[in-house]
Every structure is written in C-alpha cells, then in structure tokens.
C-alpha positions as CSV (number, residue, x, y, z in Angstrom):
1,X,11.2,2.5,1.0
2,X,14.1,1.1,2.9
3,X,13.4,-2.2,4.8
4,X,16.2,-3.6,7.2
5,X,15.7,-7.4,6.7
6,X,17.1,-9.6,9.5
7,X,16.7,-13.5,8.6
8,X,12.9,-14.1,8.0
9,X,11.8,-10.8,9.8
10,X,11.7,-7.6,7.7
11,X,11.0,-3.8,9.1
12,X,10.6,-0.7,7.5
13,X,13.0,2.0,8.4
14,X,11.2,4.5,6.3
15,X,9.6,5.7,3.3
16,X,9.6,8.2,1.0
17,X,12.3,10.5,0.6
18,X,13.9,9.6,4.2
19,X,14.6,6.4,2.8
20,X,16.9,7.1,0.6
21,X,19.2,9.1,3.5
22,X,19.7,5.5,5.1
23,X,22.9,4.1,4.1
24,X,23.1,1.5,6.7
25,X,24.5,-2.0,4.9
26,X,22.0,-4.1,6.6
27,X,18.8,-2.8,4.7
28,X,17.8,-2.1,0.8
29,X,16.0,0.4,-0.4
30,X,13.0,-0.7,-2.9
31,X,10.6,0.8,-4.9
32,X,8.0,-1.7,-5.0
33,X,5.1,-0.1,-7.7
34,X,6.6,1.0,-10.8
35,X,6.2,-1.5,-12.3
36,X,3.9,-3.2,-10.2
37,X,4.0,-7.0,-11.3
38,X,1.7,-9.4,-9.8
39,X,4.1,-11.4,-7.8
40,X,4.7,-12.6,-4.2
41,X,7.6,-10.4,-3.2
42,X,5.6,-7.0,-4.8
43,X,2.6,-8.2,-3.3
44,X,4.7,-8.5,0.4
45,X,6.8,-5.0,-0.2
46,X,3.3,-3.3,-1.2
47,X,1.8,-5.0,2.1
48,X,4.2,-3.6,4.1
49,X,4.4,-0.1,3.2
50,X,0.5,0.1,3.0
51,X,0.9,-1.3,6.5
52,X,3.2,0.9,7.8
53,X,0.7,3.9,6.7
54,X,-2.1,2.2,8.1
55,X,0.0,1.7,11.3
56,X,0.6,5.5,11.0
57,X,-3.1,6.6,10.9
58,X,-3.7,4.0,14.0
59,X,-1.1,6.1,16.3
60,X,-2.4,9.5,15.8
61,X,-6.6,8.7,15.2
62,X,-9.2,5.6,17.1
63,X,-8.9,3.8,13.4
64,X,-9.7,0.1,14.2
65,X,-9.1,-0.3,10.3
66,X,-9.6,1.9,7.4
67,X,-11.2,1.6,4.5
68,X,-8.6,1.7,1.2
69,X,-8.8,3.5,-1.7
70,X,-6.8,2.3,-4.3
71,X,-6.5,5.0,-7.3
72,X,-5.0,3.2,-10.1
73,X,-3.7,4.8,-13.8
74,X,-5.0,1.6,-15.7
75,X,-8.3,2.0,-17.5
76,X,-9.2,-2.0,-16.9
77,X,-8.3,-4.9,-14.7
78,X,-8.5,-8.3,-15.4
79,X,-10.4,-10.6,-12.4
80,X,-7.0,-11.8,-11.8
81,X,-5.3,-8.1,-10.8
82,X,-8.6,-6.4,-9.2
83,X,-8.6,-9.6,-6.9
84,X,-4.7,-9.0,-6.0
85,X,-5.5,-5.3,-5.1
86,X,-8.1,-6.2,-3.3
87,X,-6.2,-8.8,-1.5
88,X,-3.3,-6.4,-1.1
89,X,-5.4,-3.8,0.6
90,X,-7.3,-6.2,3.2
91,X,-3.9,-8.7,3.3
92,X,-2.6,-4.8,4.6
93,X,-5.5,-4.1,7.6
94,X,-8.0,-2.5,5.8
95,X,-11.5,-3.4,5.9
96,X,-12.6,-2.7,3.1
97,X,-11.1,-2.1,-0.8
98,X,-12.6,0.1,-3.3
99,X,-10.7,0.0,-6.7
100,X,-10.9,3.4,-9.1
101,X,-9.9,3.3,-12.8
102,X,-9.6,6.4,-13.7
103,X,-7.8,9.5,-14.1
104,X,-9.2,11.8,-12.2
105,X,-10.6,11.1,-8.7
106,X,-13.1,13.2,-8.4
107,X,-14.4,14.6,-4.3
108,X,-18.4,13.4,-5.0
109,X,-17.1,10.3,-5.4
110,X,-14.7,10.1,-2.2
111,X,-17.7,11.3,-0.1
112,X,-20.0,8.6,-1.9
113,X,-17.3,6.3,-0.8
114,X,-16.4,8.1,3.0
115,X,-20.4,8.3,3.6
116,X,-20.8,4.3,3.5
C-alpha cells in the first residue's frame, strides 16, 4: 500500500499493485503483514488498509458495517494476538470479528458465519 503522510494525518493513495506505480516523494509504500508483528504502527497500517476496503464496500452497497473475517495461516493464537485481531478488525469499522486457523476456509463454514 502507499500512504501519503502529511504531519500527523496519513491517506492511502492505493493498494495493491497500483501502489507500487506511485512514485510521488511525499508517500512510502508499505507492506504492512508479512511479517505481521504485534506493534502499534502494524496495528495502524493494518487499520488503515482494512479501512480503506471497508470504505470501499460502503460506496458501492447499504453496509452500515461488516462483519470481518480474518483467515489466518497460523494454527494457534495466544490470548494476547487473537485479542489484537480482534481489536484490529473492530478498531477498522467492522462489527464483528471472527478469527479462522486454518488452512482451508471451507464455504459451510462462511455461510454458518454469513447466516448469523
């Protein structure tokens, strides 16, 4: 993602492969997850793009504010990290966090989830 940072405030220009076309000298590019260490600047980079998508699905649908799925590689979490994704995802609009831990997300389990 590159974010255009002026003094406090910080905007993201865009993400994803358009982000790395932007060669203005006012904003960085960052890759905020790999690897995704628990710490206040990943945690406000994550925010943001997770916001920017959520902002995305608000101007084209009557979201109010979604509910996040967070489909992680890890096979356990400690307290510690499931409460950081959890307060990433709600810190980022959604109403609701659900965490999965494993490889494969499988569809019964996204309707399960979608049907709440």
């Amino acid at each position: 993602m590159t974010i255009h940072e002026n003094g406090k405030k910080a905007r993201i220009l865009a993400v994803g492969k358009k982000a790395r076309e932007i060669t203005d000298k006012e904003s960085r590019l960052y890759t905020p997850y790999h690897p995704l260490v628990m710490e206040k600047e990943n945690f406000e980079l994550c925010s943001k793009v997770l916001q920017h998508f959520i902002a995305q699905l608000k101007s084209k649908s009557l979201f109010l504010a979604p509910r996040i799925i967070l489909h992680l590689t890890k096979t356990s979490l400690s307290k510690r990290e499931e409460q950081f994704y959890k307060e990433l995802g709600l810190a980022s609009g959604g109403r609701e966090v659900v965490i999965f831990l494993k490889d494969e997300l499988q569809a019964d389990e996204l309707e399960t989830f979608f049907s709440k």
